[in-house]
C-alpha positions in Angstrom: 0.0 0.0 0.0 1.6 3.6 -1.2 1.1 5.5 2.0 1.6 8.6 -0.3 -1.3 8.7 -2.5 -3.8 8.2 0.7 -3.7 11.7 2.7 -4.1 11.5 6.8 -7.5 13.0 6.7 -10.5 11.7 8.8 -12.4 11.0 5.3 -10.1 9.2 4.1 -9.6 7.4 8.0 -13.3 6.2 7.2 -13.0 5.0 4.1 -9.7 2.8 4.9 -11.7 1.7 8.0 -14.9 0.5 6.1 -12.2 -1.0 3.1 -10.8 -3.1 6.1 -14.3 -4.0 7.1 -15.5 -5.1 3.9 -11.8 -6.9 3.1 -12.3 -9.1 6.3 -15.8 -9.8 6.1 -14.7 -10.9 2.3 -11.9 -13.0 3.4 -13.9 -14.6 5.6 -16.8 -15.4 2.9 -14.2 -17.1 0.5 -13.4 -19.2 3.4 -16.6 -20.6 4.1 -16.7 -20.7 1.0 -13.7 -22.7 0.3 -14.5 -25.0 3.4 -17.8 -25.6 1.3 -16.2 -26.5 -2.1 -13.3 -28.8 -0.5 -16.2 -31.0 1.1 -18.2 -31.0 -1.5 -15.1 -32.3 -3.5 -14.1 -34.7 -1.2 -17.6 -36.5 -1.1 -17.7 -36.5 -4.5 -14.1 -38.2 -4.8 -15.2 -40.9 -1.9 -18.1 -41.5 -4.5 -16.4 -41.9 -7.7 -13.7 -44.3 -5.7 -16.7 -46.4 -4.7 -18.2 -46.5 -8.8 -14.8 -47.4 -9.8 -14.4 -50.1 -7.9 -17.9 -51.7 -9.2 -17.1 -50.9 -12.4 -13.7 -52.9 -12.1 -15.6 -55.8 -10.9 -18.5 -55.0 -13.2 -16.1 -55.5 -16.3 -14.3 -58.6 -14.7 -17.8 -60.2 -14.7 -19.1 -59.2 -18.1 -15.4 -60.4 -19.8 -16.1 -63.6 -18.2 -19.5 -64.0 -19.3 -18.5 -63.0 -22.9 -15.6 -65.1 -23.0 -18.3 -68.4 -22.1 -20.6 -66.4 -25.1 -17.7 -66.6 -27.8 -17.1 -70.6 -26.3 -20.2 -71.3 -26.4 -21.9 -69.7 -29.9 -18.4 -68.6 -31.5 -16.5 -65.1 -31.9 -18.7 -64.5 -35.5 -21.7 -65.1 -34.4 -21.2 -63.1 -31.4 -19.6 -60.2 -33.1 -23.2 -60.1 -35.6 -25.5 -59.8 -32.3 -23.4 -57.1 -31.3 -24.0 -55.0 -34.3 -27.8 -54.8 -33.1 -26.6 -53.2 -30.3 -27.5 -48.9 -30.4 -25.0 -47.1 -29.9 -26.0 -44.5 -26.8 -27.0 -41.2 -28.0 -29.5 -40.1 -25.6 -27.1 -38.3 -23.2 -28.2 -35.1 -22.3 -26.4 -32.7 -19.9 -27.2 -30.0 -17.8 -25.8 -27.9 -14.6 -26.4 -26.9 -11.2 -24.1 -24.2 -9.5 -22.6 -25.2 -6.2 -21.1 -22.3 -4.5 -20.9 -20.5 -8.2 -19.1 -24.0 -9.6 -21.5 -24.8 -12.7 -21.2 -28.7 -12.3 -22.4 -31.2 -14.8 -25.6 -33.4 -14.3 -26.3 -36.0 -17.1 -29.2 -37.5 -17.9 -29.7 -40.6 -20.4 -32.4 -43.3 -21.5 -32.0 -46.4 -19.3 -34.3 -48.5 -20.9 -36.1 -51.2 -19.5 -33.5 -53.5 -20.0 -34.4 -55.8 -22.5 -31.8 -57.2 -25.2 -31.7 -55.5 -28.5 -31.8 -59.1 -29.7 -33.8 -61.9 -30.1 -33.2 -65.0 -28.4 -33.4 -68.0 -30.6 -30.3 -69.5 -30.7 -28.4 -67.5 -27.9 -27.4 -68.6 -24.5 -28.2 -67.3 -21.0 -24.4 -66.1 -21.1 -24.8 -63.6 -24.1 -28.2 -61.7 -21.9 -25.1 -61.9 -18.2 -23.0 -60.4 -20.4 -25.3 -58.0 -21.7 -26.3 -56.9 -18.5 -22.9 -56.8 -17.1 -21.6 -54.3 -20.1 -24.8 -51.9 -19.8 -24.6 -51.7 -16.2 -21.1 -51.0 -16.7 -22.2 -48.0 -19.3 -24.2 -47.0 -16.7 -21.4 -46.6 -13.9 -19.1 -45.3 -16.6 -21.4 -42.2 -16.9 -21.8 -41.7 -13.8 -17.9 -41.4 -12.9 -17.6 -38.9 -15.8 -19.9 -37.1 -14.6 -18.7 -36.9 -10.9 -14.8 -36.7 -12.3 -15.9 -33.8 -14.6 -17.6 -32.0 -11.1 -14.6 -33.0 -8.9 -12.3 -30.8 -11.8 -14.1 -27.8 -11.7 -15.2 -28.0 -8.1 -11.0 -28.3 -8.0 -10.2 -25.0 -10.1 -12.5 -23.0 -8.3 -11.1 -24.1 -5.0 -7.7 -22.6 -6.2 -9.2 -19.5 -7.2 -10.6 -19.3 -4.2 -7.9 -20.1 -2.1 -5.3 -17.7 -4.3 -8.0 -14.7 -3.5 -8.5 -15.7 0.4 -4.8 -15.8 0.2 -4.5 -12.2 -1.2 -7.0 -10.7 1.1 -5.0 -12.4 4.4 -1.8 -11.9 3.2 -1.2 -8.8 1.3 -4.7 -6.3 1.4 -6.0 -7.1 4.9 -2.1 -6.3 6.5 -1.8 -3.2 4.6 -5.0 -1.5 5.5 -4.6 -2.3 9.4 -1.0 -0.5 8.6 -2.6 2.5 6.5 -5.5 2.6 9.3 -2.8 3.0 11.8 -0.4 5.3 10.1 -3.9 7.8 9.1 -4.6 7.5 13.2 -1.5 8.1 14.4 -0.7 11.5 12.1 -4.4 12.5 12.9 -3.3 12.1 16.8 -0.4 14.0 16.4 -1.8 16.6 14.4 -4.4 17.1 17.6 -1.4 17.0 20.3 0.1 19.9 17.8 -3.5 21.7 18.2 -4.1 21.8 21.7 -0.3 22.6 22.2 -0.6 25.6 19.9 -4.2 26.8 21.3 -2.6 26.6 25.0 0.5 29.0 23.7 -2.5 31.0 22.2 -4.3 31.4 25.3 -1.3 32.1 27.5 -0.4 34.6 24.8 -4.0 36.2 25.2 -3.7 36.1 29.3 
C-alpha cells in the first residue's frame, strides 16, 4: 500500500476503515466458501472411488461371461449380435451451480433393460454379459460425470484459495497499517493543536 497517494484526513480514516471491514468480512466469505467447495469435492471423490471399484468388478464379470458367449456360440456369431446393439445417444447434460461451480448433471435413457436381440439361438451367457456391459455403461457415466464436477469444483477451490490468500496476506495487513499510520498522524496533528491553542491562550492572558 503507497502510504503517499492516501492523505491522513478523517475521510479518508473512514474510508480505509470501512475497506478493512469489507476486506475481512470478504476473506472470511471465501473461506466458508472454500471450506464448502473442499467438502463437496471430497464427497464426491469418496463416491467416484466407490463407482470405480464396481465398475472394475463389473467389467471382470461381463469379460467372463463373454468369453463363455464366444465358447459357447463362436466369436462370429457373437460379433453379428453385437452389431444390433445402439450405440448411446441419448445423453443429455445440464448444470447446477454449487457455490458459483457450474457442475455437470447428465441425464440418459435407461431403458427397461431388454436385449436388442432376439433370443433364438443365444445362450443365458450372451443376456449376463449383456447386463454386465450396460450396467457398466451406466457406472461409466456416472464417474464422468462426478470426475468432470470433482475438476471444476477443483479449479475453483484454487481461485478461491489464491483470493483468500491475497485478502489475508497482502490487502488485509496493509489497511490495518494504513488505518494506523492515518490515526497516528491524525493524533499527532491534535497534540500539535491543543499545544498551539494553549501557547495561544497564554499569549491572550
Amino acid at each position: 500500500m503507497n502510504f503517499n497517494n492516501f492523505f491522513p484526513t478523517k475521510g479518508n480514516l473512514i474510508i480505509a476503515k470501512n475497506t478493512l471491514h469489507l476486506s475481512k468480512q470478504g476473506y472470511e466469505l471465501l473461506d466458508k466458501k472454500r471450506n464448502i467447495l473442499i467438502r463437496e469435492m471430497m464427497e464426491l471423490i469418496d463416491k467416484a472411488k466407490k463407482i470405480q471399484s464396481e465398475i472394475d468388478d463389473t467389467f471382470g464379470e461381463a469379460y467372463k461371461a463373454l468369453q463363455m458367449v464366444n465358447i459357447l456360440m463362436g466369436s462370429d456369431e457373437v460379433a453379428n449380435i453385437g452389431h444390433a446393439v445402439p450405440i448411446e445417444d441419448s445423453l443429455k447434460i445440464r448444470f447446477k451451480s454449487v457455490m458459483g461451480t457450474d457442475v455437470p448433471m447428465v441425464s440418459y435413457e435407461k431403458g427397461d433393460g431388454t436385449p436388442p436381440y432376439g433370443f433364438f439361438r443365444t445362450v443365458s451367457s450372451l443376456d449376463r454379459a449383456y447386463a454386465k456391459f450396460s450396467k457398466a455403461k451406466h457406472l461409466a457415466i456416472e464417474l464422468a460425470e462426478i470426475e468432470n464436477a470433482v475438476y471444476r469444483l477443483a479449479i475453483n477451490i484454487k481461485k478461491t484459495q489464491k483470493r483468500a490468500k491475497a485478502l489475508e496476506n497482502a490487502i488485509i495487513p496493509a489497511y490495518v497499517a494504513l488505518v494506523k499510520h492515518i490515526q497516528e498522524v491524525l493524533e499527532e496533528k491534535e497534540r500539535d493543536e491543543f499545544t498551539r491553542l494553549k501557547v495561544i491562550k497564554k499569549r491572550i492572558k
